[in-house]
Structure formats: C-alpha cells, structure tokens
C-alpha positions as CSV (number, residue, x, y, z in Angstrom):
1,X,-22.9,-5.8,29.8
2,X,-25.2,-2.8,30.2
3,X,-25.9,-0.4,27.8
4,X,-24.6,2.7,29.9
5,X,-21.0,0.0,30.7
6,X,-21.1,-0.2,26.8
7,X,-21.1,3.9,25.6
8,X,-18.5,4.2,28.6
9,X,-16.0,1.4,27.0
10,X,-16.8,3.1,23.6
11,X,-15.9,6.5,24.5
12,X,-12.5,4.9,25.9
13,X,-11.6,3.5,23.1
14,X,-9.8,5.2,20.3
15,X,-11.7,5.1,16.9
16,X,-8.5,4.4,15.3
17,X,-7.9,1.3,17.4
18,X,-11.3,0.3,15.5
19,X,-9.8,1.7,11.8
20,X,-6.7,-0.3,12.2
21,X,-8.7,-3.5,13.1
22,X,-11.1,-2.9,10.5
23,X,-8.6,-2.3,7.5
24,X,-6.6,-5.2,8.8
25,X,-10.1,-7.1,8.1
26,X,-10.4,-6.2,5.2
27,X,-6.8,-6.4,4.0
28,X,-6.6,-10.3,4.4
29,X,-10.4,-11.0,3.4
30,X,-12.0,-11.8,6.6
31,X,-14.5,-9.0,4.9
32,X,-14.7,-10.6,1.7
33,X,-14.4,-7.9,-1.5
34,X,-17.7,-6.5,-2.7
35,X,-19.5,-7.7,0.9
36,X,-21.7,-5.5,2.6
37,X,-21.1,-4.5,6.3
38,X,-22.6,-5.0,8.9
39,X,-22.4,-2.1,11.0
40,X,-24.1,-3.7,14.0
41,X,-22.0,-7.3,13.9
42,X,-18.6,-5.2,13.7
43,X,-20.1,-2.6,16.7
44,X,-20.4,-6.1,18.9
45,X,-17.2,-7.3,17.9
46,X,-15.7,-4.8,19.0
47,X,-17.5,-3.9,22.0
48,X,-18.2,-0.3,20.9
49,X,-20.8,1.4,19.6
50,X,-22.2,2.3,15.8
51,X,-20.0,5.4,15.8
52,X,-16.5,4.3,15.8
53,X,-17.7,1.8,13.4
54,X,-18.9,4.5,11.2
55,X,-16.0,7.0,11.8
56,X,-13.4,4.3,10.6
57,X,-15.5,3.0,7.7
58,X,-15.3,6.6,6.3
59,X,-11.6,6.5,6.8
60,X,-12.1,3.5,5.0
61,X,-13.8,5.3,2.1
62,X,-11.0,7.6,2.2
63,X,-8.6,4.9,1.6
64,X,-11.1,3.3,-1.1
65,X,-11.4,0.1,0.8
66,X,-14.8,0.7,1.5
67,X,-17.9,2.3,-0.7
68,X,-21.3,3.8,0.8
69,X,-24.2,3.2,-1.4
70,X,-27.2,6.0,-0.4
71,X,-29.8,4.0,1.1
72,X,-27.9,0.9,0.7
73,X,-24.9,1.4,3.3
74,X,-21.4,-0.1,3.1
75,X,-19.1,-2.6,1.2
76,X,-16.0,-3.4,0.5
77,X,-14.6,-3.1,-2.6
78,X,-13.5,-5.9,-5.1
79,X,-10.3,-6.6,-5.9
80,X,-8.3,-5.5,-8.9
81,X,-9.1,-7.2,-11.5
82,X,-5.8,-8.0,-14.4
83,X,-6.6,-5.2,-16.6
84,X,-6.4,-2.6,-13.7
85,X,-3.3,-4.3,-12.0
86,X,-2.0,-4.0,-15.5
87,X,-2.9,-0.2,-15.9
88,X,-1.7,0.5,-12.2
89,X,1.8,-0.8,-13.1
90,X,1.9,1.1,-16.4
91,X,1.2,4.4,-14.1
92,X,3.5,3.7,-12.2
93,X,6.5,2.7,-14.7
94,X,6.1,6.2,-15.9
95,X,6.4,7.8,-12.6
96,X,8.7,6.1,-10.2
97,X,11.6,5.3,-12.0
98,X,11.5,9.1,-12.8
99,X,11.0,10.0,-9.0
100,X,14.1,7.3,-8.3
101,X,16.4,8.8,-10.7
102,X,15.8,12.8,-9.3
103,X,16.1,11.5,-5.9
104,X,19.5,9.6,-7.1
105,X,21.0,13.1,-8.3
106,X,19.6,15.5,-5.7
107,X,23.1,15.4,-3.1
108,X,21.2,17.9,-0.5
109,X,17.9,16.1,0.3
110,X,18.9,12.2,-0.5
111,X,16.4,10.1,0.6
112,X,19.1,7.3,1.1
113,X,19.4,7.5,4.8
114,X,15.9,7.3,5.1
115,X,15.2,4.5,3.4
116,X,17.7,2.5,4.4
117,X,15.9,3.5,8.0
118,X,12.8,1.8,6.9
119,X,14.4,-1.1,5.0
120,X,16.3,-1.9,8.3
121,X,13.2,-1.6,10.5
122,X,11.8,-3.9,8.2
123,X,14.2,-6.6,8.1
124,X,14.4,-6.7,11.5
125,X,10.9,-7.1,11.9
126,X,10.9,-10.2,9.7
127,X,12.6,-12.3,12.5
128,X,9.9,-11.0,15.1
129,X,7.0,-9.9,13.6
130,X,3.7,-13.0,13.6
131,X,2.2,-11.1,10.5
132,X,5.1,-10.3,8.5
133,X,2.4,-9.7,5.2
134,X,1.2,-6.2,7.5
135,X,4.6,-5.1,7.9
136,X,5.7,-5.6,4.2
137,X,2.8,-3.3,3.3
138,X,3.5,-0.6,5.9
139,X,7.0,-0.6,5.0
140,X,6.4,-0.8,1.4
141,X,4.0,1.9,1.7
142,X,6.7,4.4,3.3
143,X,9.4,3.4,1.2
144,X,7.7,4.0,-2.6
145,X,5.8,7.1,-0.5
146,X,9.8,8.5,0.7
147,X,11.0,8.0,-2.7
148,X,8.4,10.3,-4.3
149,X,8.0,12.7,-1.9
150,X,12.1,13.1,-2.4
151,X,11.0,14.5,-6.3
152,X,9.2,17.6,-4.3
153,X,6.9,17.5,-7.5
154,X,3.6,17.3,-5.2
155,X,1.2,16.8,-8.2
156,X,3.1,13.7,-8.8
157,X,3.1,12.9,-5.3
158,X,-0.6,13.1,-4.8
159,X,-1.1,11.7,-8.2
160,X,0.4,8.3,-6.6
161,X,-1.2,8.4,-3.4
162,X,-4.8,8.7,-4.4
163,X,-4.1,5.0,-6.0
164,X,-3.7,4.0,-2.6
165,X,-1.9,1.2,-4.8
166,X,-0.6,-1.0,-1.5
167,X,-3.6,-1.4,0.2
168,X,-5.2,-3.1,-3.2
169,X,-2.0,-4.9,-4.2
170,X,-2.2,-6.4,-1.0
171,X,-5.4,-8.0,-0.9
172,X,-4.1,-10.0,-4.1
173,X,-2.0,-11.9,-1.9
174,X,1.2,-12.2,-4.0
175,X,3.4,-15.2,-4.2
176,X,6.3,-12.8,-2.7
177,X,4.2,-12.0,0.8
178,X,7.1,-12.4,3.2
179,X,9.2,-9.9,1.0
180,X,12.5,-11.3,0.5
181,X,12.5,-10.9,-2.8
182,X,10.9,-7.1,-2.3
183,X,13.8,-6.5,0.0
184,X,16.6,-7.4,-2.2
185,X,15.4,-5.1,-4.8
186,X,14.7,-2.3,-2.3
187,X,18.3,-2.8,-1.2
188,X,19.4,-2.2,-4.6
189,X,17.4,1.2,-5.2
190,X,19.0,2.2,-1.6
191,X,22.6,1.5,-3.0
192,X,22.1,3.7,-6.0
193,X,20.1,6.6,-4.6
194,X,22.9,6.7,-1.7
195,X,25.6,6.7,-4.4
196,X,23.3,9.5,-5.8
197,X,23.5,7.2,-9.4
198,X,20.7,8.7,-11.5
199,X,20.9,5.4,-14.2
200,X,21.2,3.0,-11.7
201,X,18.4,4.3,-9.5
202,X,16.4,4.7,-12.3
203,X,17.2,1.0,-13.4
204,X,17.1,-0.7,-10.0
205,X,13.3,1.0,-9.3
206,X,12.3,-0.2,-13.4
207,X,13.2,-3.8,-12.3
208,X,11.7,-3.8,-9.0
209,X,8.2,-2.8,-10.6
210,X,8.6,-5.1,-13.1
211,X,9.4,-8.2,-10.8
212,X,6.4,-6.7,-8.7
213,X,4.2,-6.7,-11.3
214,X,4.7,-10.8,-11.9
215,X,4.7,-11.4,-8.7
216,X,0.9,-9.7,-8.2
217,X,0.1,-11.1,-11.7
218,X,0.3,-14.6,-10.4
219,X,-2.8,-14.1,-7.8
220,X,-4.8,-15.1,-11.4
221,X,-5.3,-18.3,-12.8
222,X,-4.6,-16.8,-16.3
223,X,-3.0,-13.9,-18.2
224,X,-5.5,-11.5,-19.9
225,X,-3.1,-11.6,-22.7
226,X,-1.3,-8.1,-22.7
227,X,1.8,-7.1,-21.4
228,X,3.0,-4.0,-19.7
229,X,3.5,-1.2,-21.9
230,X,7.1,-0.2,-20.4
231,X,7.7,3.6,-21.5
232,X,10.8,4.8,-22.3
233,X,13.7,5.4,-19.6
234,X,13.3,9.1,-18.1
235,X,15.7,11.6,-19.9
236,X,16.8,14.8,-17.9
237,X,17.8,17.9,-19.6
C-alpha cells in the first residue's frame, strides 16, 4: 500500500471508528493496564495514520483510560485496585440510592419508561449479541446515567460521571459478566421507580450496589479486610 493510498483510507475513515476499537482494546486487556502505546503499531493496525490514533487516545484521556506522560507518551491505566473499588462503591451508596428514591417520587418526569427502554434493549440483545460483556456496560452505563440525570441535581450528576465508574468496573471482569443477575435487580429498581415507590426505589438501588460491589470484589484473590461503609438510607423532608 502506498503512502498517498494510506492518508486517503485514513481521511475516510471516522476517528471514532478508531476510539471505539481502541476503548474496546483496552476494556478487555488486549492493551494490558499500565502498558505504554504504541502509536505506530495501533496506526498499522488500523490502516490509518498517527492522527486518528492520537485524536482517540485523547478521547481516551478524557475517559481516564489512557494517561500521557510529557516526553514519555501514552499508557493505559491500571486497574482499580480493592481499596479504590471499595471507596467507589461508598460514593456511590451515598448518591444513587438518593437519585433512585427522587426519581421514584417525581410523577411528571419518571424515568421508568426509559429505563425499562434500555433494560429491554438489553435483554434482547443477550440472545444475539457475540460480546454480551460490551453490551452490559453500554447498557449499564445508560441506565445508572438515566437514573441520575432524573434527580436534575447536575453537580451530582457530573460528580458521578467524572468516575467514569463502568469503564473501570469493567476491566475487573466480574463473575456476573453476562448480567443476569445485573438484570434482575435493574428490573426491580424499574418496578419501583414506575410505581413511583420512594422506599422501594431507594432499597432496590442499595441492594443492587451492594450485590455489585461482591460481585467486582471477587476479581481479587483476597479481601483487603474492610467492608463498605453503607451510610444511612436518604431521608426527604
């Protein structure tokens, strides 16, 4: 291939076609954590040049999946380690059973219908889909993202997404990866948010972390020897 048959299949293709191929790299480890990248190797690969590579590893950085290093280029990052999957879960405890329960007792914008959207999408795609593990994580993504976004507190909302807690969780590979478990306790948020049931929203969404949390915790061979610390249910006045 010439160098002038290269730029033009590079300029035809998308530089997101290279982001999604890149995150989906690194999201099952064929980029191993803390590796550097090779710039060059992925621009062959792909049959593109150096600057979609580049464009999509900053969208990378964005999503902190990647780190530049001045003078040193590109890596991925390492996985959560037990401590942080442990503080994650804690944020997140004090959050989204909170979010679960407004969105339960707001009756004009319920979420329900929307989620139940995504929840269906999802379990259809488990009889068709080859990589069920990227669905779970796109769908989980939406749903947890719906359910906040429903609270209209935006400093909460942004709060959670610059975790960008699914991409990381994922990479831990957890014992639940084809999400039936995940599903049934979605289902169960859905049920109460739809029958706009603060409690039981609030309860259903303080299970589902928990069971989430045990699930990720078992991608280590050992506990680091604290628990959660599970705050207090969410009181409204």
């Amino acid at each position: 291939m010439t160098d002038n048959s290269l730029d033009l299949e590079s300029r035809a293709r998308p530089s997101v076609d290279v982001y999604a191929a890149l995150r989906a790299k690194v999201l099952d480890l064929q980029l191993p954590p803390d590796e550097k990248v090779n710039i060059d190797a992925l621009a062959r690969e792909f049959g593109v040049s150096q600057t979609p590579v580049r464009e999509a590893l900053s969208q990378l950085e964005g999503d902190k999946l990647i780190i530049k290093t001045p003078g040193k280029g590109y890596r991925t990052t390492q996985l959560l380690g037990m401590a942080e999957l442990r503080e994650l879960f804690e944020f997140r405890l004090m959050v989204e059973p909170w979010a679960a329960r407004v969105a339960a007792a707001n009756r004009l914008s319920n979420p329900a219908r929307l989620l139940q959207k995504s929840l269906s999408s999802f379990e259809d795609g488990m009889e068709t889909e080859p990589n069920v593990r990227h669905l779970l994580v796109a769908h989980d993504t939406q749903f947890h993202d719906s359910i906040l976004s429903a609270s209209s507190n935006q400093f909460a909302l942004h709060a959670y997404r610059a975790t960008h807690c699914h991409l990381h969780l994922f990479r831990l590979h957890p014992a639940d990866y084809q999400g039936r478990q995940t599903v049934g306790e979605h289902r169960s948020i859905v049920d109460a948010v739809g029958a706009c049931d603060p409690d039981a929203a609030e309860a259903a969404m303080h299970a589902h972390l928990i069971g989430a949390y045990h699930r990720f915790a078992e991608a280590f061979s050992q506990d680091s020897g604290k628990g959660l610390r599970v705050p207090p249910p969410a009181k409204l006045c």
